[in-house]
Every structure is written in C-alpha cells, then in structure tokens.
C-alpha positions in Angstrom: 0.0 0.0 0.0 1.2 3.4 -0.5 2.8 5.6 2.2 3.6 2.3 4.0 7.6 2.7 3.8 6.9 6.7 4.5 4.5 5.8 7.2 6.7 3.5 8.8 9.8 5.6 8.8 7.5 8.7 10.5 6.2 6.5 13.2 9.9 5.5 13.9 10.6 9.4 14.1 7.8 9.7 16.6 8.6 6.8 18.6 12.4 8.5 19.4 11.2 11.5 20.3 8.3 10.2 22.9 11.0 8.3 24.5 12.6 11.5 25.4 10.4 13.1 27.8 11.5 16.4 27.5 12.7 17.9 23.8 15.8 20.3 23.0 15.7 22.4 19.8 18.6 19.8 18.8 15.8 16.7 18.9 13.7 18.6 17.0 16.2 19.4 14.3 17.0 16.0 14.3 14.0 14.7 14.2 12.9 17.1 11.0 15.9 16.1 9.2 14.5 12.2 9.3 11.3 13.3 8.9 12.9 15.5 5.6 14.8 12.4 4.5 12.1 10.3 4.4 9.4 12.4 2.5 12.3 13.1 -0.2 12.4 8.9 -0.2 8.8 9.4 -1.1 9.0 11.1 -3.8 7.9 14.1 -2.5 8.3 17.5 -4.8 11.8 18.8 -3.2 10.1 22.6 -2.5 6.9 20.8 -1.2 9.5 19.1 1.7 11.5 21.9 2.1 8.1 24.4 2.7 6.2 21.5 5.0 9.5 20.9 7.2 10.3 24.8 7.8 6.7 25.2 8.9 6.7 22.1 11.1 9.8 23.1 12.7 9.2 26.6 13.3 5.8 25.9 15.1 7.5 23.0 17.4 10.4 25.1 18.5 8.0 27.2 19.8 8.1 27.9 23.5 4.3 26.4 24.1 5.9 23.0 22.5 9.4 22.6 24.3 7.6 23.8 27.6 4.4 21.2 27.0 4.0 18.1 29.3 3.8 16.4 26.2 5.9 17.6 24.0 6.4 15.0 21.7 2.7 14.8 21.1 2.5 18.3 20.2 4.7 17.6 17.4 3.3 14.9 16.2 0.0 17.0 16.0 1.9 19.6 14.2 2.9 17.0 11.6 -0.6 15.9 11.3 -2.0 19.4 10.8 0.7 20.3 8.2 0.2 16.9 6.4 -3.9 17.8 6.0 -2.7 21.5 4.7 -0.4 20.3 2.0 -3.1 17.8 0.6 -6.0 20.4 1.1 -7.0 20.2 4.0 -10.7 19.5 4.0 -12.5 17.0 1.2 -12.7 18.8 -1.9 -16.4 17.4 -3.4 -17.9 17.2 -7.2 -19.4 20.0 -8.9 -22.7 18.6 -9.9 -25.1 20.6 -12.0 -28.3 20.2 -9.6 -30.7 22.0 -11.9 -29.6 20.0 -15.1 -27.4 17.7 -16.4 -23.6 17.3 -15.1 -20.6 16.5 -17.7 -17.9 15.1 -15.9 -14.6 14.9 -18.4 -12.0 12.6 -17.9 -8.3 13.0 -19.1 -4.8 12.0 -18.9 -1.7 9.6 -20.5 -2.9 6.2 -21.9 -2.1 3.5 -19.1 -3.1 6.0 -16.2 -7.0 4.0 -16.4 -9.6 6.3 -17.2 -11.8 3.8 -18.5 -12.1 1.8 -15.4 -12.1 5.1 -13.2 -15.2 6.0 -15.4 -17.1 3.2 -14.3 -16.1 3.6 -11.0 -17.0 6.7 -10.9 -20.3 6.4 -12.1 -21.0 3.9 -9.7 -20.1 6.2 -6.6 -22.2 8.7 -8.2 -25.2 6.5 -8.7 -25.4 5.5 -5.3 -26.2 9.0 -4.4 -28.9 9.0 -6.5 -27.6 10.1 -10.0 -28.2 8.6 -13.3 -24.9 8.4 -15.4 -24.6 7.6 -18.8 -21.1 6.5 -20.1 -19.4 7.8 -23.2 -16.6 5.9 -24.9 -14.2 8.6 -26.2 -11.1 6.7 -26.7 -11.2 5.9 -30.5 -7.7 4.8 -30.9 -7.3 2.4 -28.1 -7.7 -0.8 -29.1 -10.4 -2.6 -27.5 -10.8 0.5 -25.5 -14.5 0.8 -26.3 -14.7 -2.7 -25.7 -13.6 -2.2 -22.0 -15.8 0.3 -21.1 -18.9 -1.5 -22.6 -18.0 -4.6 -20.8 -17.5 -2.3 -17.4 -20.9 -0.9 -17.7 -22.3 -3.9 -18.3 -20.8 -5.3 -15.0 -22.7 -2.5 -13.3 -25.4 -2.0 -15.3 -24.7 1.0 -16.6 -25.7 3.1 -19.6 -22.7 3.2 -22.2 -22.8 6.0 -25.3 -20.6 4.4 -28.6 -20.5 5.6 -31.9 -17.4 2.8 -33.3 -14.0 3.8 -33.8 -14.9 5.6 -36.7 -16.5 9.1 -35.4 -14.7 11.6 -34.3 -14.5 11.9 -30.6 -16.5 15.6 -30.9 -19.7 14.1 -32.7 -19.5 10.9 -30.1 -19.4 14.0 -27.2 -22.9 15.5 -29.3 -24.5 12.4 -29.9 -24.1 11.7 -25.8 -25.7 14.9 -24.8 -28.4 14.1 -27.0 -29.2 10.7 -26.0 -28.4 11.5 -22.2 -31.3 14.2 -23.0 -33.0 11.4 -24.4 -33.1 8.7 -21.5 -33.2 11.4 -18.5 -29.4 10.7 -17.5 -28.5 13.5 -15.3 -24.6 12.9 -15.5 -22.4 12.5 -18.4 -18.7 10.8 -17.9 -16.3 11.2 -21.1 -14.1 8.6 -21.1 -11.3 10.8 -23.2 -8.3 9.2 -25.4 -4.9 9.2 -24.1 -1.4 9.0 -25.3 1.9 7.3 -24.6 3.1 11.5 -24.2 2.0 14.8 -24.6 1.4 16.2 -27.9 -0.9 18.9 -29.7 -3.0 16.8 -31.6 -4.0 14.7 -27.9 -4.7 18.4 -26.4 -6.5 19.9 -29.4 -8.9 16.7 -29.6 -9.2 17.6 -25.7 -10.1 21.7 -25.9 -13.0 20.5 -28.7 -14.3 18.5 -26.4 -14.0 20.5 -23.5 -15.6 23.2 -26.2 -18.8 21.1 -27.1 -19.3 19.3 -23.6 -18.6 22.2 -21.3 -18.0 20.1 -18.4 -18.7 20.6 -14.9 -15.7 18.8 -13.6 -12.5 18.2 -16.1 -10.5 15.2 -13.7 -7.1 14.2 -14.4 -6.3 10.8 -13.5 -2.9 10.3 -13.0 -1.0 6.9 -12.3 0.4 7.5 -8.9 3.5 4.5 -9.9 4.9 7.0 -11.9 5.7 9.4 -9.1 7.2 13.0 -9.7 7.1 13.3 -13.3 3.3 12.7 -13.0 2.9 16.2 -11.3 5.3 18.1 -14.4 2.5 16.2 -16.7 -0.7 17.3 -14.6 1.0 21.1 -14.9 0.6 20.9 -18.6 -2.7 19.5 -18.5 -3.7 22.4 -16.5 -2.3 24.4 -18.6 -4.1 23.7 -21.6 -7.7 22.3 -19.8 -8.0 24.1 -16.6 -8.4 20.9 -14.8 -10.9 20.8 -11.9 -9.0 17.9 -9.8 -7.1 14.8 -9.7 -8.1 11.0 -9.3 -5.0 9.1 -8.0 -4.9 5.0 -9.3 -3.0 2.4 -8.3 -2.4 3.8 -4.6 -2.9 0.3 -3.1 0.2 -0.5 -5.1 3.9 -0.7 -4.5 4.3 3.1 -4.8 5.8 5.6 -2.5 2.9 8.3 -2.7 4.6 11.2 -2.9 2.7 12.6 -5.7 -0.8 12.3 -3.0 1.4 14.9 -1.0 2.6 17.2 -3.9 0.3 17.5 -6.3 -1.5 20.4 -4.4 1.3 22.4 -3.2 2.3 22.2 -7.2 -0.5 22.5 -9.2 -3.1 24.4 -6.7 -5.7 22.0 -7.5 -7.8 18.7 -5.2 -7.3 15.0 -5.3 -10.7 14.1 -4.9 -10.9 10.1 -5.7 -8.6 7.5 -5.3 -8.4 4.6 -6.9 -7.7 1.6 -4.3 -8.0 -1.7 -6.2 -9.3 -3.6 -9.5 -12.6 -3.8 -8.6 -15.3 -1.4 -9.8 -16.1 -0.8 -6.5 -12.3 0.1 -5.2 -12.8 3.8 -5.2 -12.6 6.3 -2.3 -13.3 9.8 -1.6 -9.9 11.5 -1.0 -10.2 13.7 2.5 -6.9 15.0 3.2 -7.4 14.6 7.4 -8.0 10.7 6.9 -4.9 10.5 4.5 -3.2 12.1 7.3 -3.9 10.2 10.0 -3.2 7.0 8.3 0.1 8.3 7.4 0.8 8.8 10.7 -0.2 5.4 12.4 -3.6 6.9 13.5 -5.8 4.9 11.5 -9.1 5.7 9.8 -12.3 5.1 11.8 -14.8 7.4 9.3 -14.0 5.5 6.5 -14.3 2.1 8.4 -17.9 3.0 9.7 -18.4 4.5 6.7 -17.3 1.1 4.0 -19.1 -1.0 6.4 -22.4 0.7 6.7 -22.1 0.9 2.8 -21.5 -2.8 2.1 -23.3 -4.6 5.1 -26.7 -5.2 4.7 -28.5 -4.1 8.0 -31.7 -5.9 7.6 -29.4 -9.0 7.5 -26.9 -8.0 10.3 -29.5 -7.9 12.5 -31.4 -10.9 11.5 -27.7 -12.9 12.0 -27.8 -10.4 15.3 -30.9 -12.3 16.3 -30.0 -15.3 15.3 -26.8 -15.9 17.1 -28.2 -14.3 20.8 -31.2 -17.1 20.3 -28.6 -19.9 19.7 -30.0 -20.4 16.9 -26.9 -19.2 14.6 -25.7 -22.1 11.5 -23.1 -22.6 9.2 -25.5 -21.1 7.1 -25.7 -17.8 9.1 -22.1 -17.6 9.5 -21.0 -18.4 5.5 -23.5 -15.3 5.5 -21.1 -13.5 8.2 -18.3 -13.6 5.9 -19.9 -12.5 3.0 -20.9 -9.7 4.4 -17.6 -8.9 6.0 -15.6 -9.3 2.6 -17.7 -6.4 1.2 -15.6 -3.7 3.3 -12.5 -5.3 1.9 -9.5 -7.5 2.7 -8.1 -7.5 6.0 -5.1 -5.2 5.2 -7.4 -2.5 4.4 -9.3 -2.9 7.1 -6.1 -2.9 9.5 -4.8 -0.1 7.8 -7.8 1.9 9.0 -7.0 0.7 13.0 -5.3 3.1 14.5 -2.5 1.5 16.1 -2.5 -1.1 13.1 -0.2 0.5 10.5 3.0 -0.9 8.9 4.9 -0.7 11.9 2.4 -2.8 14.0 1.8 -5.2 11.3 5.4 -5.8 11.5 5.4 -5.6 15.7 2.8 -8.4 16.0 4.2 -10.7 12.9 0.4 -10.9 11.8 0.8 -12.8 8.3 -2.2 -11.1 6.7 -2.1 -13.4 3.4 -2.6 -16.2 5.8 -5.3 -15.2 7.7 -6.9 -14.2 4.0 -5.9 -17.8 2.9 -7.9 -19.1 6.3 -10.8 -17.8 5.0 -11.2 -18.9 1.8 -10.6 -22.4 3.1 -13.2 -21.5 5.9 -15.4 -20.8 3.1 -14.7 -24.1 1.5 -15.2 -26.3 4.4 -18.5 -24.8 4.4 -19.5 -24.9 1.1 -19.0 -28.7 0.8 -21.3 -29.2 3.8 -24.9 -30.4 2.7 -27.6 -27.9 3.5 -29.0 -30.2 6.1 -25.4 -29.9 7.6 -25.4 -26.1 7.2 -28.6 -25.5 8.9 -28.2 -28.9 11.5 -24.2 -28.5 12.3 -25.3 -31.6 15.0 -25.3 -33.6 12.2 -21.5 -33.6 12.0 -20.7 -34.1 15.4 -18.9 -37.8 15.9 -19.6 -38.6 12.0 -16.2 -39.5 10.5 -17.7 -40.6 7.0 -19.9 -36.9 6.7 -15.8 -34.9 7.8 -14.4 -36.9 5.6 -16.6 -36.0 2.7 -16.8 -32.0 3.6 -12.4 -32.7 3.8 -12.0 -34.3 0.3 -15.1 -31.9 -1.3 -13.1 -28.6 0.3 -9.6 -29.7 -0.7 -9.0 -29.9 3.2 -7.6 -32.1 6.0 -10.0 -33.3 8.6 -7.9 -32.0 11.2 -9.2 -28.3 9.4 -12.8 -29.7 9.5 -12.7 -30.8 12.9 -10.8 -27.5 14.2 -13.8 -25.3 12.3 -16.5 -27.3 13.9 -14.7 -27.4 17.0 -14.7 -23.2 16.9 -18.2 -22.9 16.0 -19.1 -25.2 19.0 -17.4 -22.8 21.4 -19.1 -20.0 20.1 -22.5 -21.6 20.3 -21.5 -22.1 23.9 -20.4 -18.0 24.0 -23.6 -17.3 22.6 -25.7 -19.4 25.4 -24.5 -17.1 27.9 -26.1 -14.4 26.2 -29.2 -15.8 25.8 -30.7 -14.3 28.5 -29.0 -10.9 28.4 -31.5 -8.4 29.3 -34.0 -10.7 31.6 -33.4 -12.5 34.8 -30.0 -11.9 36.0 -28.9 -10.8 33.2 -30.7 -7.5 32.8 -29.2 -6.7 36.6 -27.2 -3.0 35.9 -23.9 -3.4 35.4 -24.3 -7.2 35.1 -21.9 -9.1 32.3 -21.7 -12.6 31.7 -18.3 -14.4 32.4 -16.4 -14.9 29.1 -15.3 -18.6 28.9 -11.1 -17.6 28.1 
C-alpha cells in the first residue's frame, strides 16, 4: 500500500522523540531532518519538503511545545495538521449541475485508467442517487471501447458508442443528445490518451472540453509514476484548466509522494482515489484521513463509513438475532463472511485501526495473506457441507464418514474440519451465555456474563 515505507519511517521518528520526555531544539532538528529524508524517499516534490519541514519546525520550537508536558505529542500534531494543509486540508467534493445535467470529463496519459475510473466513478455517483450515462471517447485504443462497454455492463450502466470511426467531438454531441433522451443527469467522457503529450492529444481535448462544457475536467494520473506525473498534470492544467485529480494504483507498490505534492504544485484537489481492481475500489480523497493514516492513526470514518455501505443491515440484525437465540448455522455464518468481505481485505481494514499501520503489522508478525488464505478455506469447508449440515451443524458431530466427505469436497484435512466445527461449537456455547442478556440476572445493571477464556 502506498505511504507504508513513508509511514513506517514517520512512526519510527515519533517513537524517538516520545521516548525522550523532555525535547531540546537539537531533537527537533533531528528529528525534521529524518522526517525531511524520508518524505524526499517518497518522492515528494523537493520545495513541497523543504516548505512542509520549515513550517513544522518553526511551530515546534515554539516555546508552548518545548515547555508542554507532552511535547512530543504536540509535534506529532503539528505533523498531522501540516500533512492535512499540503493535501487540502478539507474534502474537496464534485461540482454537480443540480438543476440539469452534469458533464464530468476525464483526461490524462494512456495507461493512467480512465476507463475503469469512469465506471467507477459512475458507480459512486449512482449511489447518491444520480443517473450516469457512459461515453466511450477513446477511438484509438484498441479494445478500448470494448472495455468500457463490458464495465458498464458489470454495473449496469448506460454506455454511449458511436465505433471507432467518429470523431471523438460528434460521439461528445450524440451523448448529450441521448443523455437528454433517457433522462441521465450525469455524463462521464471517457477521453483518449497518449503514450506523451502532444498537440494533436490536447486539441482533440479543448474540442471536447468546447462542445461538452464540463462541470468537472478530472485528471487521473497513475500514482507509480511518481514525480514526473505532477510536471505532466501542470501541462494538462495548462491547456484544460483541470478541476482535480483521481490518484490510481495507490494500493500498489508506490511511494505516494505525488498524494502529497500535487496540491502544493498544481493548486488544485485530489478528490478520488483509486484503491483496487474492482469497480467498487474507489474512495473519496479527505486529506485529514490520508493524514492520520500516514501517521499510524488509522481511519475510523472510513471504516464506519465502508461497512455501513456494504453490510446489509436488515441482514446483520437478523444474523444479530439469530446468534443471541442460539439459533446461529453454518448457514448464518457463511452469510457473516460474506458480508464482511464487502468492506474489503483484511489489510485494508487494519490499515484503518489506529494502532495497526506498517509498523504494528510488522510488531505483532500478523501474516495477513494467511489469515486471508484461512478464510477462503473456511469458506470451502462450508461450502461442501450439505444444506441439512449447514442448517443442522449436529449432524456432524462424531460422524467420520460426513468430515471426511466435507475434507475431500473442500480440498482440506480433517484436522481443518474438525478444528472449524470445534470453533463454531465454542461460540454456540459464548452465545448461550447471552441468551438471557437483558432478563433475569442478566438484565441486573452493570451485570456481564463471564467470558469462557
């Protein structure tokens, strides 16, 4: 994930200077020049660092720092604060078009992946209600219409083609015209790009721009290519007047230093990122969160937010009620996990812990592919069960012939069949002891059953 080497090397900062008590102006200068060393590593813009660490260490050798209780802390905070105000502080949102329709125009190099940040894009903005039409731009891609027909498919989509053979300008006027049509309320041009720069790529761009007038104009910009992706967004600007920046890849192998330059630079938002393949991997950029993930914080909001987005709530409380009337299956819980994979994988969700970044992942040797692995043979195990034995997990209590099966279907040992049913056994027992929570002795105040570990 991105930021994780820059992340870790901050937290290491931090955890000196805490163990110093009291700081000197020498610990801070110290401490900035690590903190300047590693940021550089990160591939942050040179004047961006140089700016961020003369405002961080002016403000912590002030006397209300070095005289604090805390001192240490109050750096820390300074960081934090300093981080938000280089990435822009506060959430920078869509421009939508609330008493008519809203063009949102994609551009940047070929490779960056417009196409799939279209769909994902229109996906986000259909869940708050709008009604997006697609509109394949990219004529001399191959297969590039192709994509982003298959894409909308996926998600149902609306998408606007004309072939390969129509000018990119008449595809733009026929989409207006049929998003007039069909009552679609937001328009996303999925624009050609190039291997470089060139005229003919930003000429093709200003005609559209021209005929479209967008709403939004949203460079997305590959964040594996690092610094010489914010020199390219400058001539962008130049020539589009871009409204803001959609960062993919940053669940990569990439140091992120362009997430921390590109406003200081350019003067414009990030506003999405891109955080995996799927259409559904894209997040609203806020520069606190970034911050506090940076720093080893983690990210509650987004957690609360990802999981109220992808759980179900009917179902979590039915699975709720289920489990405090001991009446929870196999069933139920292969329904658990389904719901918990919608917020993501485990890393992610760690990532968002504060007190689970790089550095603790590392602490506590948690082998995060393994525990994914676990899951999926979890999963397995349960899905070679018969439903009888899903809904009746009796049934495979002291039946070697029915493990045996669910072990050979699953790919399994027995010893992993056994262990799983073994688990879900001492959970049903957990769960008796809250079957009477709120009645009886149980609904004494201040009353908690005894946990069986």
């Amino acid at each position: 994930m991105a930021f994780d080497g820059l992340a870790s090397k901050l937290q290491g900062v931090f955890k000196k200077l805490r163990g110093k008590g009291k700081l000197s102006e020498q610990d801070i200068k110290l401490a900035m020049r690590e903190v300047k060393l590693a940021l550089l590593e990160s591939d942050v813009n040179y004047k961006v660092v140089k700016n961020f660490v003369n405002n961080v260490s002016e403000k912590s050798l002030g006397k209300e720092v070095l005289e604090s209780l805390t001192p240490a802390q109050q750096v820390i905070k300074i960081v934090n604060e300093e981080l938000q105000a280089i990435m822009g502080n506060e959430q920078s949102k869509l421009n939508f078009n609330h008493n008519g329709t809203t063009v949102i125009m994609l551009v940047g190099l070929q490779g960056a992946g417009k196409t799939t940040i279209a769909a994902k894009l229109a996906l986000h903005c259909r869940k708050s209600g709008k009604s997006p039409l697609l509109v394949a731009c990219d004529i001399y891609r191959p297969a590039a219409i192709k994509q982003l027909e298959v894409l909308g498919n996926q998600i149902n989509i609306p998408v606007f083609s004309l072939g390969d053979k129509v000018s990119p300008v008449e595809i733009v006027k026929g989409a207006l015209n049929e998003a007039n049509k069909n009552s679609n309320n937001l328009i996303i041009i999925d624009t050609a790009g190039r291997l470089h720069i060139d005229d003919e790529l930003m000429n093709e761009l200003k005609d559209i721009k021209e005929i479209s007038n967008p709403n939004e104009i949203l460079m997305v910009i590959d964040s594996m290519i690092g610094q010489e992706s914010v020199n390219i967004a400058q001539t962008f600007d130049e020539n589009l007047d871009v409204t803001g920046f959609v960062l993919t890849k940053l669940d990569g192998d990439t140091r992120g230093g362009v997430a921390l330059s590109i406003k200081e630079v350019i003067g414009k938002n990030i506003k999405f990122v891109g955080t995996g393949e799927k259409v559904g991997d894209l997040e609203v950029f806020h520069p606190d969160r970034m911050a506090s993930r940076i720093l080893g914080m983690g990210d509650v909001l987004s957690l609360i937010e990802k999981a109220q987005e992808a759980i179900d709530k009917d179902e979590a409380e039915k699975l709720s009620e289920r489990m405090l009337a001991n009446e929870f299956n196999f069933e139920d819980f292969k329904s658990a996990m389904q719901q918990m994979k919608k917020i993501g994988s485990f890393s992610k969700i760690l990532e968002m812990i504060p007190g689970f970044g790089n550095s603790m992942k590392e602490l506590k040797n948690i082998n995060l592919e393994d525990s994914e692995k676990e899951l999926g043979k979890i999963d397995a195990i349960i899905n070679s069960m018969t439903l009888s034995e899903r809904r009746n997990p009796k049934l495979l209590i002291g039946s070697a012939s029915r493990k045996n099966r669910i072990a050979r279907g699953s790919g399994t040992t027995i010893q992993q069949v056994n262990k799983l049913i073994k688990d879900f056994e001492n959970m049903s027992k957990l769960m008796k002891q809250f079957k009477g929570f709120g009645k009886g002795k149980f609904g004494k105040k201040g009353f908690f059953p005894k946990l069986p570990f």
